[in-house]
Short mmCIF file of the C-alpha atoms (twelve columns), coordinates in Angstrom:
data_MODEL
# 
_entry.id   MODEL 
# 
loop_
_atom_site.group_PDB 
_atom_site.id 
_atom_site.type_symbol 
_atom_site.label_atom_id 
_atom_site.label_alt_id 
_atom_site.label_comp_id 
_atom_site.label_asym_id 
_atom_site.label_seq_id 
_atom_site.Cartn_x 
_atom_site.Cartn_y 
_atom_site.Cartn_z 
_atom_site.pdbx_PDB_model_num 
ATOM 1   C CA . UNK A 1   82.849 -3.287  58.350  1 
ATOM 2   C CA . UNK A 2   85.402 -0.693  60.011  1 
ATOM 3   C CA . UNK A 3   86.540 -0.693  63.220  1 
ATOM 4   C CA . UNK A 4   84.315 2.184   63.874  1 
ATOM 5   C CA . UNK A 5   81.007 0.452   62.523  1 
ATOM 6   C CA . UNK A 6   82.086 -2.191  64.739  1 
ATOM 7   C CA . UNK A 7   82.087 -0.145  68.097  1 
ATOM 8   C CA . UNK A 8   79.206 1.818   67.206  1 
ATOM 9   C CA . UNK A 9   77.323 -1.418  66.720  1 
ATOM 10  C CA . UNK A 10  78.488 -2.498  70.099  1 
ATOM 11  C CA . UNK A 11  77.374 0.772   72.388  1 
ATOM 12  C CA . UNK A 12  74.270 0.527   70.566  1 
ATOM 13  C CA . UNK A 13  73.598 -3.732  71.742  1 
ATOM 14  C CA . UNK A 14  75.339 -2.111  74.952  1 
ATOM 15  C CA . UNK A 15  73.116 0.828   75.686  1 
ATOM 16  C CA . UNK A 16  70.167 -1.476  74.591  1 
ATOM 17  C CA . UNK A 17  70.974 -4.078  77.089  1 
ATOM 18  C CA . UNK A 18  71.418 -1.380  80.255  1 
ATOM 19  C CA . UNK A 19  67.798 0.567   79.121  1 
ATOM 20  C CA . UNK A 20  65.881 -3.159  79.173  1 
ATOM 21  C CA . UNK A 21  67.341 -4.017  82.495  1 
ATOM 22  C CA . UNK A 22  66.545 -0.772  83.846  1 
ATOM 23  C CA . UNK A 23  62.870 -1.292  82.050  1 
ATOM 24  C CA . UNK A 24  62.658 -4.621  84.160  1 
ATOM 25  C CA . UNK A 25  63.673 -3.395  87.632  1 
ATOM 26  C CA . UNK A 26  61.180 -0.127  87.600  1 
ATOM 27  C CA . UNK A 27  58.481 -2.734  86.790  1 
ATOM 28  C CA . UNK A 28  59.302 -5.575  89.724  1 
ATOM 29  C CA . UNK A 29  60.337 -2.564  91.987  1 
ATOM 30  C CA . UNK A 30  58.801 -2.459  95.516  1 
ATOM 31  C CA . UNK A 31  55.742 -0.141  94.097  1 
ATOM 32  C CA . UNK A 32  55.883 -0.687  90.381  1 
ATOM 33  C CA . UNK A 33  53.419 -1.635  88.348  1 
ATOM 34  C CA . UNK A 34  53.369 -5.014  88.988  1 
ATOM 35  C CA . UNK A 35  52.619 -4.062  92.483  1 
ATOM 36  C CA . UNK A 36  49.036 -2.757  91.842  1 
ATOM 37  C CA . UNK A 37  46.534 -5.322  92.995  1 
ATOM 38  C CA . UNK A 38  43.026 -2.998  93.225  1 
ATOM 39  C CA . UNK A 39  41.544 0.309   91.572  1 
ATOM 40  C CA . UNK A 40  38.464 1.689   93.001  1 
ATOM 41  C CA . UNK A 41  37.537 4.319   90.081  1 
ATOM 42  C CA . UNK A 42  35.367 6.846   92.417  1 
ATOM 43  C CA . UNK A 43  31.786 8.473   91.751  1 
ATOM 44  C CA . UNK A 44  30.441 12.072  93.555  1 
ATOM 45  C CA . UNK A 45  29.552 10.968  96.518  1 
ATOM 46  C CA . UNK A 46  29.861 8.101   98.967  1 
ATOM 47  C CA . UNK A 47  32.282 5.210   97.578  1 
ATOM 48  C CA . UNK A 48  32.447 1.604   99.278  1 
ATOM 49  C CA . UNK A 49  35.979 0.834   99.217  1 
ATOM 50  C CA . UNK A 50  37.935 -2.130  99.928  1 
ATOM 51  C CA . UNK A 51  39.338 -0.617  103.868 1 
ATOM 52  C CA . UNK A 52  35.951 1.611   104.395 1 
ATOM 53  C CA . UNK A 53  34.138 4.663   101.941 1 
ATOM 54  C CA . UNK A 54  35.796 7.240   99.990  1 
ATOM 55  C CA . UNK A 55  34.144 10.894  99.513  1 
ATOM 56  C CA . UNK A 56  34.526 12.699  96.330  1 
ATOM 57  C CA . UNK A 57  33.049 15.785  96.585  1 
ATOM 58  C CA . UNK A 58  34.049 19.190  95.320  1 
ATOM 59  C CA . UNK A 59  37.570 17.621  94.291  1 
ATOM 60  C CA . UNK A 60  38.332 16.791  97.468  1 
ATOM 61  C CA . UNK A 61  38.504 12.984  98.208  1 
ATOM 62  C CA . UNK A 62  37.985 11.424  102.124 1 
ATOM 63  C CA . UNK A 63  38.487 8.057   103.909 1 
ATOM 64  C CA . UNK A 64  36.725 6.810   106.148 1 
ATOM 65  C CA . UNK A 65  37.986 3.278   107.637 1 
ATOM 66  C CA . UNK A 66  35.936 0.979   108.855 1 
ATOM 67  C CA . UNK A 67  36.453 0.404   112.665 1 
ATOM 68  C CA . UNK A 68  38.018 -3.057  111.955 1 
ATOM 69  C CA . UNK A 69  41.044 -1.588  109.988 1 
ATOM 70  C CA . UNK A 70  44.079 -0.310  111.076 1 
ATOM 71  C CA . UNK A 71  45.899 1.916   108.970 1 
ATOM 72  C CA . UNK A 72  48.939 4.407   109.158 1 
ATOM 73  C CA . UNK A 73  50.335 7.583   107.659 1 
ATOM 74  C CA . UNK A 74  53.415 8.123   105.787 1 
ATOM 75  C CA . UNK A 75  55.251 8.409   108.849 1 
ATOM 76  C CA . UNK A 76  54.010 5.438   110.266 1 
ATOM 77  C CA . UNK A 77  51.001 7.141   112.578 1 
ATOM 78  C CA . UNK A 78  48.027 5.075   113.142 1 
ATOM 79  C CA . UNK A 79  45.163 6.792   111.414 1 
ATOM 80  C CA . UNK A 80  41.097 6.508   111.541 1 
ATOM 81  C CA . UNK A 81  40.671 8.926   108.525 1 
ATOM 82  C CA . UNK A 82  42.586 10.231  105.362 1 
ATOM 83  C CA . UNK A 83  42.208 12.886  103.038 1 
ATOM 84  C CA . UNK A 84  43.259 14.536  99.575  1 
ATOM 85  C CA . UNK A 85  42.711 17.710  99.114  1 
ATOM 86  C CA . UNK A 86  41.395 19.002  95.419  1 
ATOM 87  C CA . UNK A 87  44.271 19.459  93.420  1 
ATOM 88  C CA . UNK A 88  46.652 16.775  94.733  1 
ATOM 89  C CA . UNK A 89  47.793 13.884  92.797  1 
ATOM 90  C CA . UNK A 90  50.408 11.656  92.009  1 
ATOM 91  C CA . UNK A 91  53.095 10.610  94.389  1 
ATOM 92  C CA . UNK A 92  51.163 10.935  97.881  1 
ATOM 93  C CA . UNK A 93  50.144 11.404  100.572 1 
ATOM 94  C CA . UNK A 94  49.609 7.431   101.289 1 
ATOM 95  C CA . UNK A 95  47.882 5.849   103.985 1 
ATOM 96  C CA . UNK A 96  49.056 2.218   104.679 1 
ATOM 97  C CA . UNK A 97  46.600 -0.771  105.371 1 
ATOM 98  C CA . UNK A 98  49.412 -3.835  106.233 1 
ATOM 99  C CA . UNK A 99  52.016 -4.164  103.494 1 
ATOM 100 C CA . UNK A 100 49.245 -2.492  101.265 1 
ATOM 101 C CA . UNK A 101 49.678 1.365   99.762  1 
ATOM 102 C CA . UNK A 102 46.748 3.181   98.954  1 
ATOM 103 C CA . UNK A 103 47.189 6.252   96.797  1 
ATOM 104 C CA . UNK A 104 45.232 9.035   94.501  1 
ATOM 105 C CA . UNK A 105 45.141 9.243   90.581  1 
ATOM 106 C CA . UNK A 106 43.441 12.132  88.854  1 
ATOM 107 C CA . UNK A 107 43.014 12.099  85.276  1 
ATOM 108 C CA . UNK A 108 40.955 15.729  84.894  1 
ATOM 109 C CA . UNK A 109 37.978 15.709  86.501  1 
ATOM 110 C CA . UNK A 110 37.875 11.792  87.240  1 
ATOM 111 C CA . UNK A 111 39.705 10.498  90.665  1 
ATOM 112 C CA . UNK A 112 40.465 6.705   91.001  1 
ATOM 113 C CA . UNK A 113 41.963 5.044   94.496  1 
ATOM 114 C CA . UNK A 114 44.623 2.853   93.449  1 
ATOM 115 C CA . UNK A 115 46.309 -0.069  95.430  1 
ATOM 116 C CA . UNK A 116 49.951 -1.653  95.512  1 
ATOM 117 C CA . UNK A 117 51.097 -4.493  97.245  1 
ATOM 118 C CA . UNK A 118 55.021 -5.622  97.274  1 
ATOM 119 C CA . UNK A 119 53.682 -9.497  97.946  1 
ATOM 120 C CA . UNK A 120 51.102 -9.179  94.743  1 
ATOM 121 C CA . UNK A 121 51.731 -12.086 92.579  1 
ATOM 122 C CA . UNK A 122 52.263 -10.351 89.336  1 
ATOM 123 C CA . UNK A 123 55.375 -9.047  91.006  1 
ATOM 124 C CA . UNK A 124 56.749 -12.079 92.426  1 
ATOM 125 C CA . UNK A 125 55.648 -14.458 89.711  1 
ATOM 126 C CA . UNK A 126 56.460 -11.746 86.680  1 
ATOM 127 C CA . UNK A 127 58.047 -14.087 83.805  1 
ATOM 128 C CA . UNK A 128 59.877 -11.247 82.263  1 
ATOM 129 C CA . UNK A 129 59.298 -9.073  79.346  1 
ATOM 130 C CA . UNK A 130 59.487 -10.096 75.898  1 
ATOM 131 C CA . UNK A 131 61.150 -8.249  72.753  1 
ATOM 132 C CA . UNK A 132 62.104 -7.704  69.359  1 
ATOM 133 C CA . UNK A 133 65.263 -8.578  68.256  1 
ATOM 134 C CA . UNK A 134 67.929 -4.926  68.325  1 
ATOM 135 C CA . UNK A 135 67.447 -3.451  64.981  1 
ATOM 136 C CA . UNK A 136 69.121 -0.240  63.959  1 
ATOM 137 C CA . UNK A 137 66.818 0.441   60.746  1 
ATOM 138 C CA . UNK A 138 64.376 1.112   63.571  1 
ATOM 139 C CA . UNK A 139 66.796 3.942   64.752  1 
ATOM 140 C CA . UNK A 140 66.270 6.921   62.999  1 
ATOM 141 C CA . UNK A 141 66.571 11.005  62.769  1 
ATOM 142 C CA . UNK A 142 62.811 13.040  62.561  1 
ATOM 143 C CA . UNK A 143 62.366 16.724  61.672  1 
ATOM 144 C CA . UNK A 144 60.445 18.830  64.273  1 
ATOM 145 C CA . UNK A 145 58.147 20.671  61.749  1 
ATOM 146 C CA . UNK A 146 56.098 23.354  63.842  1 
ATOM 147 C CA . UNK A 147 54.680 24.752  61.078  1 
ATOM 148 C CA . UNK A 148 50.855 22.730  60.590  1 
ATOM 149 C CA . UNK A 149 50.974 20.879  63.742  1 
ATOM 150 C CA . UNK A 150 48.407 21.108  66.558  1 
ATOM 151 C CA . UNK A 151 49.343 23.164  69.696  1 
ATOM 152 C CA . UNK A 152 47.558 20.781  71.714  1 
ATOM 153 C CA . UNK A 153 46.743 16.673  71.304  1 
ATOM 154 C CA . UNK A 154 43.391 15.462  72.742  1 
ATOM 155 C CA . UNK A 155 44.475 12.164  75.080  1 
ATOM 156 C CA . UNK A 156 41.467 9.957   75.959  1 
ATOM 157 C CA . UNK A 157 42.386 8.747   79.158  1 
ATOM 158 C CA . UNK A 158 41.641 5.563   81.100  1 
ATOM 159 C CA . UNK A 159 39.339 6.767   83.910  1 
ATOM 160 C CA . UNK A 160 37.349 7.856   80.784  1 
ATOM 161 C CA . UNK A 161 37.837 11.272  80.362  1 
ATOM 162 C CA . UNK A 162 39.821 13.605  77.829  1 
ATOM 163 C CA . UNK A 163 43.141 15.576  78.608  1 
ATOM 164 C CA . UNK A 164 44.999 18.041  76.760  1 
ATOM 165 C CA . UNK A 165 48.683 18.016  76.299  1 
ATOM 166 C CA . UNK A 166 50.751 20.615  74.618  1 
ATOM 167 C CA . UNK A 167 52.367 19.252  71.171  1 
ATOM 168 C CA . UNK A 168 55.527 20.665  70.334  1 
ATOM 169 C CA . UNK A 169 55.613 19.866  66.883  1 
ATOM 170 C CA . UNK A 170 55.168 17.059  64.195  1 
ATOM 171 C CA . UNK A 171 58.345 14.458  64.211  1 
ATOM 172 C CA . UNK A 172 58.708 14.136  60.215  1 
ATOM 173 C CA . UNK A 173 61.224 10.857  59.385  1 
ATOM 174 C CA . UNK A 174 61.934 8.183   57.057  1 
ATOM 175 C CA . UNK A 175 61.363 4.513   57.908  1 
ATOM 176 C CA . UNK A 176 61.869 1.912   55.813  1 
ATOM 177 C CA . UNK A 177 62.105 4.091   52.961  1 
ATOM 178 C CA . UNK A 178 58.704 5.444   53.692  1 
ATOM 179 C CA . UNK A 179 58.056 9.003   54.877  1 
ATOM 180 C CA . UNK A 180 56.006 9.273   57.921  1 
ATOM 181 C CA . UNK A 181 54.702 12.261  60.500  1 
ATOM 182 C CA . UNK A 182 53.800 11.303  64.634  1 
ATOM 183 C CA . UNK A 183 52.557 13.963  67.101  1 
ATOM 184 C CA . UNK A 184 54.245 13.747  70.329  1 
ATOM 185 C CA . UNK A 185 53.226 15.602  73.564  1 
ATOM 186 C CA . UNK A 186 54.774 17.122  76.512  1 
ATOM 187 C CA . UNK A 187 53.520 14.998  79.658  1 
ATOM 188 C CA . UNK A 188 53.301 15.965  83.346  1 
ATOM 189 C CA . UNK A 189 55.216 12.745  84.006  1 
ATOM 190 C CA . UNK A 190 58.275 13.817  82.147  1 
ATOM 191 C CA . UNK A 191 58.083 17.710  81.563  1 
ATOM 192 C CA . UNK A 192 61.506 17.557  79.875  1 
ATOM 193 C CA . UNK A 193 61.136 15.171  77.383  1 
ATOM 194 C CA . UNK A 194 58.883 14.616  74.296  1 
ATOM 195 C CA . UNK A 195 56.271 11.828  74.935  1 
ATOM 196 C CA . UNK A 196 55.181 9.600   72.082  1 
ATOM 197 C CA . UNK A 197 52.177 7.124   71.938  1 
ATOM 198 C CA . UNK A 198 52.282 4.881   68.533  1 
ATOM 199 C CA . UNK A 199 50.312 2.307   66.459  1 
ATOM 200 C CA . UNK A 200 51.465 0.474   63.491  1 
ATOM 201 C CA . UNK A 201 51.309 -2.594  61.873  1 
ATOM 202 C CA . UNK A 202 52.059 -5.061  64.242  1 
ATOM 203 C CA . UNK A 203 49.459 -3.415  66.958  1 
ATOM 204 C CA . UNK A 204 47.045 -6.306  68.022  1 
ATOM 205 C CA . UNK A 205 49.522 -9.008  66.939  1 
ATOM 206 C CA . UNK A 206 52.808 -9.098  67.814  1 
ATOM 207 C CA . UNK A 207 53.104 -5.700  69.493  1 
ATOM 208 C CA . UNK A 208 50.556 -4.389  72.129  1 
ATOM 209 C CA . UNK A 209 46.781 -3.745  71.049  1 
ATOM 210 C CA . UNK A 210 46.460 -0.235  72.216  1 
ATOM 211 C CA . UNK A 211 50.037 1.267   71.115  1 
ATOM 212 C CA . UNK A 212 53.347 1.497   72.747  1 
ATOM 213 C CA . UNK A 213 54.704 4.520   74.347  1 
ATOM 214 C CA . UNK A 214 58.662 6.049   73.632  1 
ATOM 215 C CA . UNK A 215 60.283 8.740   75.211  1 
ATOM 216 C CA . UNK A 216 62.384 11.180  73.145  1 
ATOM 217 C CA . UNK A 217 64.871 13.854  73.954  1 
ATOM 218 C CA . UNK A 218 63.849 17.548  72.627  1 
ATOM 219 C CA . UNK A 219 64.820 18.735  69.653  1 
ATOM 220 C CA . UNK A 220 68.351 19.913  69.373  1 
ATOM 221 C CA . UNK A 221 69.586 23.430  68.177  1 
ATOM 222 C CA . UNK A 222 69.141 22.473  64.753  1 
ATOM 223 C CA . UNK A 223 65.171 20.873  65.270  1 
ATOM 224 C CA . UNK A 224 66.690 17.205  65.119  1 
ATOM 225 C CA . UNK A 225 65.172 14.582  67.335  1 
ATOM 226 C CA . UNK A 226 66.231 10.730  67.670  1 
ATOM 227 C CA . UNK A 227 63.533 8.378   67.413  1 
ATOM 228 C CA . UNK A 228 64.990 4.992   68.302  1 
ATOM 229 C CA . UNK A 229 61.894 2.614   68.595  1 
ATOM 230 C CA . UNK A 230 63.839 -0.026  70.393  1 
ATOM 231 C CA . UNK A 231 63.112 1.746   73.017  1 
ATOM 232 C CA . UNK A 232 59.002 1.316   72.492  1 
ATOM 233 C CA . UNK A 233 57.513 0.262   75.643  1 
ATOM 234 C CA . UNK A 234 54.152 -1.200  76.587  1 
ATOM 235 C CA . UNK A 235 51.966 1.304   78.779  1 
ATOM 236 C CA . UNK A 236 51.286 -0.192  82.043  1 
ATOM 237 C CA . UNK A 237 47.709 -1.477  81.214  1 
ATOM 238 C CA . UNK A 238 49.311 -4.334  79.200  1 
ATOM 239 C CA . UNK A 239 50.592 -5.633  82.017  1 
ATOM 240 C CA . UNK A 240 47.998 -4.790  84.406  1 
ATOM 241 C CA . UNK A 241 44.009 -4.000  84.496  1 
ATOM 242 C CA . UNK A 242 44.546 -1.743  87.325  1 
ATOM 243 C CA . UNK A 243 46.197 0.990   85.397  1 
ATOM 244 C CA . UNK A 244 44.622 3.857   83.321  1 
ATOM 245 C CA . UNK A 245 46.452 5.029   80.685  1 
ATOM 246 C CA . UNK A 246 46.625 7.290   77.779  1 
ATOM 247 C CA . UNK A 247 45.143 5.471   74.126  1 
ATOM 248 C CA . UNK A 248 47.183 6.598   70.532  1 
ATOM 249 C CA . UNK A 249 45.901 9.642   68.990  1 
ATOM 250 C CA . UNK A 250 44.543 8.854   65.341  1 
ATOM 251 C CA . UNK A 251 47.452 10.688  64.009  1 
ATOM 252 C CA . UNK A 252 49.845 8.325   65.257  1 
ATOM 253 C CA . UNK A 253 49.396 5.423   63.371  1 
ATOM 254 C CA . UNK A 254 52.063 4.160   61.041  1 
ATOM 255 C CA . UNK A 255 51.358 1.840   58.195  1 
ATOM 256 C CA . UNK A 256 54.696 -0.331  58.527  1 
ATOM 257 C CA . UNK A 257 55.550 -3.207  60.685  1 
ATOM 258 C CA . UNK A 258 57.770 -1.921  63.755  1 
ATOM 259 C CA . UNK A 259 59.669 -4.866  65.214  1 
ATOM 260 C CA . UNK A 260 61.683 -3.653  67.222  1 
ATOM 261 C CA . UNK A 261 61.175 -2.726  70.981  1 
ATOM 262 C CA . UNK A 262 58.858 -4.389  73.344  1 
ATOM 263 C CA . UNK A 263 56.009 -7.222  72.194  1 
ATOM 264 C CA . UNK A 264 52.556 -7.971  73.374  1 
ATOM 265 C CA . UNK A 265 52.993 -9.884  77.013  1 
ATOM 266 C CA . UNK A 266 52.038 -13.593 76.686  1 
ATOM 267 C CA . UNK A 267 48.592 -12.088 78.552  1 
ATOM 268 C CA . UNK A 268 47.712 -8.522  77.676  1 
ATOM 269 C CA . UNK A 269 44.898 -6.326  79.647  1 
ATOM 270 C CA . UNK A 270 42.883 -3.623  77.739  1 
# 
């Protein structure tokens, strides 16, 4: 081994090591993941919720507390009511019961009221993630090949409904001396990066059921894009039922064993 194999073996352990802590600390953060403690997936109409009933009508979704509760706003103003308007998702406005946030998701048509708690116990009592062992065979060089691939991917979502997402291509590579083809999609969640959802061999056994996710950087001047899938994640509904996320496209399901990246938790939802 040179000198240079050596070092290059090194920042890759290196680099590893920095992307699983960072992996770690979003999840136990103050409103991670493993912060969510309720999901009240809404109806049109009147909604019994856990702090009072939630509207969904037209779009537009209203709470109405219950007389007993006291909430605030963002900027800490006591509030009776709370609304979002049609169109609004994702990071707020909240309204606060206690230590509780309560906040919208919208996956199409579908609205869901989701809860986090710092003090849940899957945050505080989180045992840690587990892995696969670093492997650089699992490191690899795709092809974006535009020519044949879909301009859109059909996601089937968790609230039950199915979204669109713009492909940009098909990522052709070899693995394990086998050629294969994935779809990835560009995300609202990361509109700058290519978003990948995989099965393979190992799905339902020692990796995740439902697929891992992987982020990649676009394609470079020359249509080359780094797939390292040490850097497979579990979506959030592995770790908790309260999520709703995205399910592996029929495309996207490779015939080899990938170990490397993240395993099934010890207790899996979904």
């Amino acid at each position: 081994m040179t000198n240079d194999d050596g070092e290059g073996r090194r920042l890759f352990h290196d680099e590893l090591r920095r992307w699983r802590a960072a992996r770690t600390q979003r999840l136990i953060s103050e409103w991670g993941w493993l912060s969510l403690v309720a999901r009240f997936v809404l109806s049109p109409g009147d909604n019994e919720i856990d702090v009072g009933t939630a509207a969904f009508r037209d779009g537009d979704v209203s709470v109405t507390l219950r007389s007993d509760v006291v909430a605030h706003d963002e900027h800490g103003q006591e509030v009776r009511a709370h609304r979002w308007a049609a169109g609004s998702s994702g990071g707020g406005p909240y309204f606060f019961v206690g230590p509780r946030r309560y906040e919208l998701l919208r996956q199409g048509e579908r609205a869901a009221i989701r809860v986090r708690d710092p003090n849940a116990p899957s945050r505080s009592g989180f045992a840690g993630l587990r892995f696969f062992e670093p492997d650089e065979r699992f490191r690899v060089v795709a092809q974006l090949v535009r020519a044949g691939a879909p301009a859109s991917i059909p996601l089937g979502q968790g609230l039950g409904g199915v979204l669109d997402h713009p492909c940009p291509g098909a990522l052709v590579f070899t693995l394990l001396g086998q050629q294969h083809r994935l779809l990835p999609v560009i995300d609202d969640d990361a509109p700058g990066q290519y978003f990948l959802i995989f099965k393979d061999a190992t799905s339902g056994g020692a990796s995740y059921g439902a697929g891992r996710f992987l982020y990649l950087e676009p394609a470079n001047q020359h249509g080359e894009v780094e797939l390292d899938f040490n850097r497979a994640f579990n979506p959030p509904c592995a770790l908790t039922e309260y999520a709703a996320c995205p399910v592996a496209p029929p495309e996207n399901r490779l015939q080899v064993a990938v170990t490397a990246g993240e395993r099934s938790p010890p207790t899996a939802h979904g």
